[in-house]
GUMIKE-143015 format. One record per residue (C-alpha): residue number from 1; residue in one letter; chain; x, y, z. Coordinates in steps of 0.05 Angstrom, whole numbers, plus 5000, padded with zeros to 4 digits. Example, Ala and Ser with C-alpha at 12.3 -4.5 7.8 and 13.67 -1.06 7.14 Angstrom:
[1,A,A,[5246,4910,5156]]
[2,S,A,[5273,4979,5143]]
This chain:
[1,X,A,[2856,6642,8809]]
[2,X,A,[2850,6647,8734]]
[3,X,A,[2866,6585,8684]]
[4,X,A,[2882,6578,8616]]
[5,X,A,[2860,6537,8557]]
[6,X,A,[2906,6502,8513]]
[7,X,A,[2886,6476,8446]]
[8,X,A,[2898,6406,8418]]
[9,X,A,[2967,6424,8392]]
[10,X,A,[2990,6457,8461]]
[11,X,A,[2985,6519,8440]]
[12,X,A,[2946,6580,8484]]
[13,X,A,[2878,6591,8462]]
[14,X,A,[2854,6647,8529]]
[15,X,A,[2858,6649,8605]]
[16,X,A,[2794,6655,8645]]
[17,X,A,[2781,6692,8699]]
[18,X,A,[2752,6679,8764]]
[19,X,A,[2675,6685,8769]]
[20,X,A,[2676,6698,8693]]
[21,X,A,[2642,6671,8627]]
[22,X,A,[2696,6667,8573]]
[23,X,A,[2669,6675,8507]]
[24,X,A,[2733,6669,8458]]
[25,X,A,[2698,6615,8416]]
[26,X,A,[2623,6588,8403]]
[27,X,A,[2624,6550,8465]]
[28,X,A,[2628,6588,8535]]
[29,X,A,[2681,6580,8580]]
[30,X,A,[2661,6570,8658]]
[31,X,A,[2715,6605,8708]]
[32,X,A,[2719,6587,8777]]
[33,X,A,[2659,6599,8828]]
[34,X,A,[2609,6630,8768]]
[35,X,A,[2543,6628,8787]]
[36,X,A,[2495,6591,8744]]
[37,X,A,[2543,6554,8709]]
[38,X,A,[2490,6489,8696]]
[39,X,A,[2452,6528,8640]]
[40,X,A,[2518,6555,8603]]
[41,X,A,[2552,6485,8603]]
[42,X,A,[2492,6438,8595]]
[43,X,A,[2481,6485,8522]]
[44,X,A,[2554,6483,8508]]
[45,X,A,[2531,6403,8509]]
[46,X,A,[2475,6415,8464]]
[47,X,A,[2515,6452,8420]]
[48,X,A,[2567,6400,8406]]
[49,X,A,[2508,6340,8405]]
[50,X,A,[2474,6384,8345]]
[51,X,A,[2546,6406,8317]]
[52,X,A,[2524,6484,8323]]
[53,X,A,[2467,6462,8267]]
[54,X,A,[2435,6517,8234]]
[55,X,A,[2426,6555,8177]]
[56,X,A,[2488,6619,8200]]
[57,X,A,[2557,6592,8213]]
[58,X,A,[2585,6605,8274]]
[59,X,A,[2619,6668,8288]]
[60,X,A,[2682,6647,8329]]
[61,X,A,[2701,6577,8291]]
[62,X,A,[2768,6546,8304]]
[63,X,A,[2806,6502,8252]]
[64,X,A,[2774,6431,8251]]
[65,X,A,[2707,6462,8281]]
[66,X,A,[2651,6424,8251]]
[67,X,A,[2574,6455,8232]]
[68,X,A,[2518,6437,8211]]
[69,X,A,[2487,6480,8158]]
[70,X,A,[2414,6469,8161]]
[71,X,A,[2408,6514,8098]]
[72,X,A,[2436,6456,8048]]
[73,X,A,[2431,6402,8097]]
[74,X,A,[2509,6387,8091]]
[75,X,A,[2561,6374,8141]]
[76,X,A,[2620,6413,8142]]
[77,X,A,[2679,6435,8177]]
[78,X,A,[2718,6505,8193]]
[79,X,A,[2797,6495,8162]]
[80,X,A,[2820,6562,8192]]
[81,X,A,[2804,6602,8133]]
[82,X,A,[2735,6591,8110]]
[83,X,A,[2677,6531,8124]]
[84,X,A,[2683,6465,8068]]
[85,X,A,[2639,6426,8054]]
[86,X,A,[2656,6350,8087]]
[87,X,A,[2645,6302,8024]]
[88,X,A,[2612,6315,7969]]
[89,X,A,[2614,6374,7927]]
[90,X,A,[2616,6440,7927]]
[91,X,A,[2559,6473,7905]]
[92,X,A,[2553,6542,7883]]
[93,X,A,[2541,6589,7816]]
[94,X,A,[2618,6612,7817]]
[95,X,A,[2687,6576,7823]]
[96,X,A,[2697,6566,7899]]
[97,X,A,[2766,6580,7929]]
[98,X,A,[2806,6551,7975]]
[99,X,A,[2798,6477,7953]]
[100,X,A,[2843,6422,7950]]
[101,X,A,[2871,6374,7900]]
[102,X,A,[2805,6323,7882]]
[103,X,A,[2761,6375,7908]]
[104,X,A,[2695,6376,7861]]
[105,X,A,[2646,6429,7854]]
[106,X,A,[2572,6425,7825]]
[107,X,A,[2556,6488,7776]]
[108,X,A,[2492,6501,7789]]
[109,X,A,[2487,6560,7737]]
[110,X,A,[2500,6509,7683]]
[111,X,A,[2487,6437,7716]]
[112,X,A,[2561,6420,7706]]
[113,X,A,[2611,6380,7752]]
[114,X,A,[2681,6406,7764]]
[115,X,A,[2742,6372,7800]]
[116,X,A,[2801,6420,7821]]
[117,X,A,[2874,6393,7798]]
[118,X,A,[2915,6447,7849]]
[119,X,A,[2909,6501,7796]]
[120,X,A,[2847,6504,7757]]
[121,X,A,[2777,6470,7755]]
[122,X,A,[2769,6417,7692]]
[123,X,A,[2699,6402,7677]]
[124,X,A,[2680,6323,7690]]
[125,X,A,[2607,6334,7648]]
[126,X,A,[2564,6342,7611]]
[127,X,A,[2607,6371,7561]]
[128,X,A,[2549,6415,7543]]
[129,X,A,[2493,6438,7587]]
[130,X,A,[2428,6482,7594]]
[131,X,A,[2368,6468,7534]]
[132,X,A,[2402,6408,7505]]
[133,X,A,[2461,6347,7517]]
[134,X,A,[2513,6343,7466]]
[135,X,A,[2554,6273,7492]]
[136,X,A,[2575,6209,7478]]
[137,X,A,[2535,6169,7529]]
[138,X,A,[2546,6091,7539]]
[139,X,A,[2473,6063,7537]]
[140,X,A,[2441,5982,7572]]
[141,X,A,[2390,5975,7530]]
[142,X,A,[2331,5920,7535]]
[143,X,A,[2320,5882,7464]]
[144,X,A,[2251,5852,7451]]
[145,X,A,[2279,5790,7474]]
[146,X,A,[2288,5824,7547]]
[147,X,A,[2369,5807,7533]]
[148,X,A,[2418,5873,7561]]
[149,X,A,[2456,5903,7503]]
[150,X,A,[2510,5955,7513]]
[151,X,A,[2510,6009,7461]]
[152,X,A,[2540,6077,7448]]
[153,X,A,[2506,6131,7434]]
[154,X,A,[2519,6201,7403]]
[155,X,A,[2469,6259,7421]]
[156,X,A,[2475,6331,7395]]
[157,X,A,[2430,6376,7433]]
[158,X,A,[2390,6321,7465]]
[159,X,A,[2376,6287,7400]]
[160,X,A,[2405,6223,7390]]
[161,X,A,[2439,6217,7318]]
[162,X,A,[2476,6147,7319]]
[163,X,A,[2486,6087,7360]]
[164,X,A,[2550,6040,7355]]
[165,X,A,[2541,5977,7378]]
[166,X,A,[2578,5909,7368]]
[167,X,A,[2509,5867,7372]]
[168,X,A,[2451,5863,7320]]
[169,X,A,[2384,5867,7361]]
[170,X,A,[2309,5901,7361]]
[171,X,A,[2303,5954,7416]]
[172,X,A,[2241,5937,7464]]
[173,X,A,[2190,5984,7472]]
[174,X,A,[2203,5999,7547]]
[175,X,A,[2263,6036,7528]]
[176,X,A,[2253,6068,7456]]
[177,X,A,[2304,6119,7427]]
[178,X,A,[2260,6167,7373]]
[179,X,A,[2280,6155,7309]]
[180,X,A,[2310,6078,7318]]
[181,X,A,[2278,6009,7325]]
[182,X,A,[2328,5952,7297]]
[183,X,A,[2398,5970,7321]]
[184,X,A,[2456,5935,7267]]
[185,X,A,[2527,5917,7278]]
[186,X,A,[2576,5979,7274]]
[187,X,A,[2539,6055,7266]]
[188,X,A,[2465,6056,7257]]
[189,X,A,[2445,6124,7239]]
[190,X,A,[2385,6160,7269]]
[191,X,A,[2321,6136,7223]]
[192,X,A,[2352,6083,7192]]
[193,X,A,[2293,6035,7213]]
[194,X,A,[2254,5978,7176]]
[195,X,A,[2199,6010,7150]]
[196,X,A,[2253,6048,7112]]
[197,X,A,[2294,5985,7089]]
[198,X,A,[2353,6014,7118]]
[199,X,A,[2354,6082,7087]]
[200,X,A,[2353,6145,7129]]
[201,X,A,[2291,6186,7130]]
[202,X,A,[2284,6237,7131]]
[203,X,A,[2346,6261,7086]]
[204,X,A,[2396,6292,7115]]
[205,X,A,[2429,6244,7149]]
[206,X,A,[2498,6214,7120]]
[207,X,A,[2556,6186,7127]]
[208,X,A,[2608,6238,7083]]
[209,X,A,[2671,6224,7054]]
[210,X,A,[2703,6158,7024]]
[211,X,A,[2681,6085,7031]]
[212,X,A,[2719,6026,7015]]
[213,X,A,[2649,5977,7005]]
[214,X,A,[2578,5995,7022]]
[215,X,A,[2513,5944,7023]]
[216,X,A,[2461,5988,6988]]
[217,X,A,[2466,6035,6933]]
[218,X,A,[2405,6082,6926]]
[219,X,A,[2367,6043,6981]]
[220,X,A,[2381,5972,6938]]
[221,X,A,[2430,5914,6961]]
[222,X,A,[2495,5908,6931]]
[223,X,A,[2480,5841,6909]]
[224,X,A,[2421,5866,6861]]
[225,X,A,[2472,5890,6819]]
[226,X,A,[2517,5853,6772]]
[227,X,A,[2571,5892,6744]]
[228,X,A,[2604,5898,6661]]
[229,X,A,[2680,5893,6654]]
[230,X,A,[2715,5899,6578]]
[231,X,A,[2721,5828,6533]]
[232,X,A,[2711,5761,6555]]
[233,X,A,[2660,5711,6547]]
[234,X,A,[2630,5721,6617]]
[235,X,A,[2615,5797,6617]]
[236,X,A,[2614,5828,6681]]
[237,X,A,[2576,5899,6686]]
[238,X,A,[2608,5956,6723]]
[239,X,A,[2542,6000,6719]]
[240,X,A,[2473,5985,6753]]
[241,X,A,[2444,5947,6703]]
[242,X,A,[2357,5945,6686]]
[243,X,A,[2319,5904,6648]]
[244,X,A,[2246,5916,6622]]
[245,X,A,[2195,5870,6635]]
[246,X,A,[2196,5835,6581]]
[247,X,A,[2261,5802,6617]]
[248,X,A,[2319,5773,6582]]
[249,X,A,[2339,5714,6542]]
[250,X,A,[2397,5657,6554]]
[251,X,A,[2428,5615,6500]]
[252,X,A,[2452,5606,6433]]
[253,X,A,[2373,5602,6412]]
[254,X,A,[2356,5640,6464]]
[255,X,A,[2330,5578,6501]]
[256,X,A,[2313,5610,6575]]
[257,X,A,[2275,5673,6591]]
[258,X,A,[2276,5709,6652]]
[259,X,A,[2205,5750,6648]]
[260,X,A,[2162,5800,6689]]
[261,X,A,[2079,5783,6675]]
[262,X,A,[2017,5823,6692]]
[263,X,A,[2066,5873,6724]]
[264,X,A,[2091,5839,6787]]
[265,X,A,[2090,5755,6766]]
[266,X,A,[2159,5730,6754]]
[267,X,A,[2177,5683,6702]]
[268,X,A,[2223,5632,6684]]
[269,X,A,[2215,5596,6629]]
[270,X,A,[2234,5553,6565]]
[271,X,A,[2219,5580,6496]]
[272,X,A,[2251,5522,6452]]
[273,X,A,[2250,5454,6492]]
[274,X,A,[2191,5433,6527]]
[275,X,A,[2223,5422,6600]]
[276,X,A,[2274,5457,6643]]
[277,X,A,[2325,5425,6698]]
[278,X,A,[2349,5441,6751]]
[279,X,A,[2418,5421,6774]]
[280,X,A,[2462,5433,6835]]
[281,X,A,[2535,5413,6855]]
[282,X,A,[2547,5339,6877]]
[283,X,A,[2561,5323,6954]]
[284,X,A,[2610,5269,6935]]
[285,X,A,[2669,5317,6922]]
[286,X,A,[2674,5306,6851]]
[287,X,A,[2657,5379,6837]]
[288,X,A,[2603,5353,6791]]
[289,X,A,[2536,5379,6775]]
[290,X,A,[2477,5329,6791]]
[291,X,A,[2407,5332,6757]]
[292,X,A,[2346,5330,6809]]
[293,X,A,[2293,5355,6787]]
[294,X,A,[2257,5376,6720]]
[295,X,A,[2194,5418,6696]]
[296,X,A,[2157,5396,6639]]
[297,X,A,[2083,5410,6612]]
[298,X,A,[2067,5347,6656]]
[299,X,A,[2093,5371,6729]]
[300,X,A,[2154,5356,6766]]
[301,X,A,[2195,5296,6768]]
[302,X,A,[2257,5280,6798]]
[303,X,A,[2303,5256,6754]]
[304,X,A,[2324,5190,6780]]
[305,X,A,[2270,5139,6820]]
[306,X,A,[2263,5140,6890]]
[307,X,A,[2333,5179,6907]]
[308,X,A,[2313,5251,6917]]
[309,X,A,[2267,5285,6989]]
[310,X,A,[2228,5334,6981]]
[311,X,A,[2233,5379,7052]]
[312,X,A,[2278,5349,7102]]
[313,X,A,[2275,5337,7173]]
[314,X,A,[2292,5392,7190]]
[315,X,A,[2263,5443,7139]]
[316,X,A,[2190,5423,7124]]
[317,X,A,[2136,5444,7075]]
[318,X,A,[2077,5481,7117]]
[319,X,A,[2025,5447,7072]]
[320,X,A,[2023,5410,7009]]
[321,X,A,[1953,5403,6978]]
[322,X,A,[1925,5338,6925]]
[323,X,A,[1870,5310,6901]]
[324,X,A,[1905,5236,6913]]
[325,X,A,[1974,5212,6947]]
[326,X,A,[2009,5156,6920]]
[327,X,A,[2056,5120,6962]]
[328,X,A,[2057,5109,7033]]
[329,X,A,[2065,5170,7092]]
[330,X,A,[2097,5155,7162]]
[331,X,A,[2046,5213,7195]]
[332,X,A,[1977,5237,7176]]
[333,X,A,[1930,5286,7219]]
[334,X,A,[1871,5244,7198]]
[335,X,A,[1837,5185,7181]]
[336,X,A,[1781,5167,7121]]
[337,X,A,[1722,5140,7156]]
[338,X,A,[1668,5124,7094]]
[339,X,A,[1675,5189,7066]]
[340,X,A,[1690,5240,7123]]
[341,X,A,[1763,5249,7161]]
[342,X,A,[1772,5240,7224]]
[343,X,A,[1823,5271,7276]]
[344,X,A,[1862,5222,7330]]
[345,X,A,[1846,5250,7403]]
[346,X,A,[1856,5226,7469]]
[347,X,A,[1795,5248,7495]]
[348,X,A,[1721,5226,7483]]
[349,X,A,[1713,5286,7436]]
[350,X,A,[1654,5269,7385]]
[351,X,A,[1672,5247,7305]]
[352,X,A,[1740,5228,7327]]
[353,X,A,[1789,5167,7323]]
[354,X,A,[1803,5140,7403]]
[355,X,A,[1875,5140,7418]]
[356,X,A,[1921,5119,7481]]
[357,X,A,[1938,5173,7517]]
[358,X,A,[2007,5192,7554]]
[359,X,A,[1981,5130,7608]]
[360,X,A,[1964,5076,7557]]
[361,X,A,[1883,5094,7573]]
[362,X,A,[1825,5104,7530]]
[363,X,A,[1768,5155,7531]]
[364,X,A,[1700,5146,7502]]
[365,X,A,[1631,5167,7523]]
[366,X,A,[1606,5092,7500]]
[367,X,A,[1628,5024,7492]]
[368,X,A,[1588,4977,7447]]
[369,X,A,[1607,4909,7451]]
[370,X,A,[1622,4858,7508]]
[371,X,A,[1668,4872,7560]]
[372,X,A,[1707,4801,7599]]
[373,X,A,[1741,4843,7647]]
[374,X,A,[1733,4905,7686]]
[375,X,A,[1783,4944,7739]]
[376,X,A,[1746,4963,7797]]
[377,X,A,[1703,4913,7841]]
[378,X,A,[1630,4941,7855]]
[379,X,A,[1558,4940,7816]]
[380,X,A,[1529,5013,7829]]
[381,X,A,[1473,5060,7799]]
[382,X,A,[1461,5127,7808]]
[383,X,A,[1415,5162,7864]]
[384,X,A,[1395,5232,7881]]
[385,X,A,[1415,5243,7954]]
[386,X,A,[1389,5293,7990]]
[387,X,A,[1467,5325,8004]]
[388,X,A,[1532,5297,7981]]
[389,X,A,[1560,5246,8025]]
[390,X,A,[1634,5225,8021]]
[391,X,A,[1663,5152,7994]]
[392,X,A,[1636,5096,8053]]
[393,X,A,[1573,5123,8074]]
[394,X,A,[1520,5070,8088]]
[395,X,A,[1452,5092,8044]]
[396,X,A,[1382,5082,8064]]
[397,X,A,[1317,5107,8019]]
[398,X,A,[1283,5169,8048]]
[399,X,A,[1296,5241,8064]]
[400,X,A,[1283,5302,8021]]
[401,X,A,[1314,5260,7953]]
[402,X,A,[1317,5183,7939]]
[403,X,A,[1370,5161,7989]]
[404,X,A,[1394,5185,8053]]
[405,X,A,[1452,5171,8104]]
[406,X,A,[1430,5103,8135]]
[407,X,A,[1422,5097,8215]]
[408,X,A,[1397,5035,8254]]
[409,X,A,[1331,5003,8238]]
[410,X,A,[1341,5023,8171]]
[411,X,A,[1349,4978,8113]]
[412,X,A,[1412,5003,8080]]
[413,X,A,[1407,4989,8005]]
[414,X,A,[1487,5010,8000]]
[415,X,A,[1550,5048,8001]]
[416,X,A,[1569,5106,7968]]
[417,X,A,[1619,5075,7913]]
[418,X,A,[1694,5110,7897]]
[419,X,A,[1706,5069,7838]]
[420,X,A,[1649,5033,7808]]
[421,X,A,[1663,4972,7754]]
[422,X,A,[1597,4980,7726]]
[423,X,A,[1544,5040,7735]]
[424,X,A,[1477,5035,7725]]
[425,X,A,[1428,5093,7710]]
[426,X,A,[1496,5130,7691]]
[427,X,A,[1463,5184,7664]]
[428,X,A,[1424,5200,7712]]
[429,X,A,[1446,5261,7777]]
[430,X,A,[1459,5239,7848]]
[431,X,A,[1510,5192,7883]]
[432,X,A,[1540,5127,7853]]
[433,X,A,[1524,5072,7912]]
[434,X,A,[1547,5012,7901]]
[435,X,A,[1495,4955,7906]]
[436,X,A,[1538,4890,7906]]
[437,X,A,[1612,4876,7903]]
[438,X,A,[1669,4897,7945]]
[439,X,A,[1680,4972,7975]]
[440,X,A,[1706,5011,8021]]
[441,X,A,[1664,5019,8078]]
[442,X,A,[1661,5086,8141]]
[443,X,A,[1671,5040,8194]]
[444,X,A,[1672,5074,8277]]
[445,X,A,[1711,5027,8331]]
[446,X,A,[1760,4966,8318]]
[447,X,A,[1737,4909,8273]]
[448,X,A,[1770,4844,8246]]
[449,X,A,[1769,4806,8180]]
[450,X,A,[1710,4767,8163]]
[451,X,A,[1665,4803,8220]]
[452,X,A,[1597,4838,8197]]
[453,X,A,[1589,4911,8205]]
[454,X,A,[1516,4949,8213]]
[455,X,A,[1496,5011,8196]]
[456,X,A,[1497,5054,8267]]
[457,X,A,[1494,5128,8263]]
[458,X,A,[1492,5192,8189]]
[459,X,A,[1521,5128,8151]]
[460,X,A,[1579,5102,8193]]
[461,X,A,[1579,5030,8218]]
[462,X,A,[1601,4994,8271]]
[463,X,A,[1602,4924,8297]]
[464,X,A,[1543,4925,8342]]
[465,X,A,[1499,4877,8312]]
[466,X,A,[1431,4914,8290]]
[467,X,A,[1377,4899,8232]]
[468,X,A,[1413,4946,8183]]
[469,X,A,[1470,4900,8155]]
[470,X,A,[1517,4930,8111]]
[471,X,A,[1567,4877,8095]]
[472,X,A,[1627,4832,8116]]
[473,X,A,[1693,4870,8133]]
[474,X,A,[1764,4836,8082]]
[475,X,A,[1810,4876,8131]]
[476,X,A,[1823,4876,8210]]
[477,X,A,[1841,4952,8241]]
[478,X,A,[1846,4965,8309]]
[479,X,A,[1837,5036,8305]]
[480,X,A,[1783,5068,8359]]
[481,X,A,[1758,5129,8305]]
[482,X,A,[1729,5128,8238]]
[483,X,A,[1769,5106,8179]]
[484,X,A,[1746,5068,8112]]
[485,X,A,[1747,4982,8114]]
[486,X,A,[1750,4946,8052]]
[487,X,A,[1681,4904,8060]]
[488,X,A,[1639,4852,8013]]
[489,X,A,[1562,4878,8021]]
[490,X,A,[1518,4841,8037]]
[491,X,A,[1454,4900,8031]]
């Protein structure tokens, strides 16, 4: 008996037929008592695992149908008419149809994204495509400083022209735009860079029309310029003004000169009087002008005793150079020793004044002199041993150097000394052992306070009583292992 097949929305999609394979759509349709139905409906399986993927749509797709096209590697889905494309865009060389409202599509012919408002397609960018970009693109761009700064820029035909930009800032190498290096406040035009003091280069180009103020005129600051206006004692000039080297002259006499010598030296000086001042407005408020300092055919000298600095604490002098200082200085970077200088330094660097250093110590390579005190507690000298031993070890004379580890039957002659208070033979390679005096002692096995300790086995002692005393343990430990005892030696 024959059944049919209803779609989702109840409606009749076909009746199969007894012993029949239905093939209305892309899948196959089993009817009752077919033969070999396992193949056909394990592949209609496969089919809907792979979502019909390949690189030809199916040829019987029913609204909401999905495929996978291989070809483009993109999902998409059958909406009764023709196959969309699920997310993304559209992709093709002319307009597609049947979109919807939000729909976008990717121009390949000219590398241009569309979005479709229900009637037509309007163009989301670039605004101009193919051999060059012609946008205005908001830029992050790195400073030399490594700070972000967000700028603006306008490209015609993938050259950029100007940047805008609210921020004043270098641009880092790592990011470099061809024809810009220092970025200003406002519009910097393409080539306006420092090696041109802020004057495009090549020519060409400007800002046209009319401006209400402008910094440079002909490449030189505004403030070069001082400007002419009609009567009045004070003229002010409304032309770019130039003088000749041989400067100009101030006063009734024509007191002050303002000169250019040898070509490039500028000049200030006094024709008439034989010094010059120079004044500035008092800080008290008064609105006053105070004298500080004046030039004469002697030097400089302020002009009232021991009132005016010259630097501050804040804005110093990189060097001043003299034969002789007279007065007193609160620093100096050195000292007169006979008829050399000398540096301060912390360290026991030759020709050099000894100073504390961040602990409140002092380095030398030598004392000379007499010494009451001294920190650390044993008399050492200096031996060659035949392999570096660690802090403790019980010496004897012998093996391939001087002094070996000491073992028993050996006459131990000391300890190999962490801190020494004196060092003998200090200039001399090998081991500081300490000879007399309290150290700290390799000790195997418990051992109390005031009981003597022997040298047993590679320079570790113990408290089995042999020939090879070392000394007279200052500490109890009831440890089993090997650890360091504060002794007195008695070697």
């Amino acid at each position: 008996m024959a059944y049919q097949i209803d779609r989702y929305n109840n409606t009749l999609l076909t009746n199969v037929e007894d012993g029949t394979v239905d093939q209305t759509t892309d899948l196959k349709f089993i009817g009752k008592n077919y033969a070999g139905y396992g193949e056909i409906q394990n592949e209609n399986f496969l089919f809907l695992l792979e979502n019909f993927s390949g690189a030809t749509a199916p040829a019987k797709p029913l609204s909401g149908q999905v495929w996978y096209d291989s070809s483009v590697s993109k999902l998409k889905f059958y909406d009764g008419t023709k196959w969309r494309t699920n997310g993304g865009s559209e992709a093709a060389s002319t307009e597609p149809t049947g979109l919807s409202i939000g729909d976008f599509w990717f121009d390949t012919t000219n590398n241009q994204l569309y979005v479709y408002n229900g009637t037509i397609f309007v163009l989301i960018g670039p605004q101009n495509a193919g051999s060059g970009i012609t946008q205005m693109q908001s830029l992050s761009l790195l400073d030399t400083g490594g700070t972000t700064r967000n700028v603006i820029a306008g490209t015609i035909n993938s050259e950029t022209v100007m940047l805008i930009s609210t921020n004043e800032f270098d641009i880092a190498a790592s990011n470099s735009i061809t024809g810009f290096d220092r970025v200003k406040k406002g519009i910097t035009l393409v080539n306006t860079q420092l090696a041109s003091n802020g004057v495009t280069t090549p020519a060409g180009h400007y800002f046209w029309g009319t401006a209400s103020d402008s910094l440079r005129l002909g490449g030189v600051l505004a403030s070069n310029f001082i400007q002419q206006s009609s009567g009045g004692a004070n003229t002010v000039f409304t032309t770019t003004v130039e003088f000749p080297d041989s400067g100009i002259q101030i006063g009734n006499s024509q007191d002050l000169q303002l000169l250019i010598e040898n070509g490039t030296e500028g000049v200030i000086q006094n024709v008439t009087g034989n010094n010059s001042k120079i004044k500035v407005k008092s800080t008290n408020g008064s609105g006053t002008t105070t004298h500080s300092v004046t030039f004469d055919s002697t030097g400089i000298t302020p002009a009232v005793d021991n009132t005016f600095a010259l630097g501050s604490g804040s804005l110093k002098f990189s060097n001043v150079y003299a034969t002789n200082f007279t007065g007193e200085a609160s620093q100096a970077t050195a000292l007169r020793v006979g008829t050399d200088f000398r540096t301060a330094s912390a360290s026991a660097s030759n020709n050099t004044v000894a100073v504390r250093d961040a602990t409140g110590n002092i380095a030398a390579n030598l004392f000379q002199g007499t010494a009451t005190q001294a920190r650390y507690a044993d008399l050492a000298e200096n031996y060659l041993t035949d392999e570096i031993y660690p802090v403790g070890t019980a010496m004897a004379v012998g093996g391939d150097a001087e002094a070996r580890s000491a073992k028993v039957g050996d006459y131990c002659i000391g300890v190999i000394s962490e801190n020494p208070a004196y060092l003998m033979n200090s200039e001399a390679g090998g081991q500081a052992i300490g000879l007399k005096g309290r150290v700290p002692v390799r000790v195997n096995g418990p051992v109390s306070k005031g009981q003597a300790v022997f040298a047993w086995k590679d320079g570790v002692c113990s408290t089995i009583t042999t020939n090879a005393l070392v000394g007279i343990a200052l500490e109890t430990s009831t440890e089993d292992g090997e650890k360091l005892v504060e002794c007195v030696l008695k070697v």
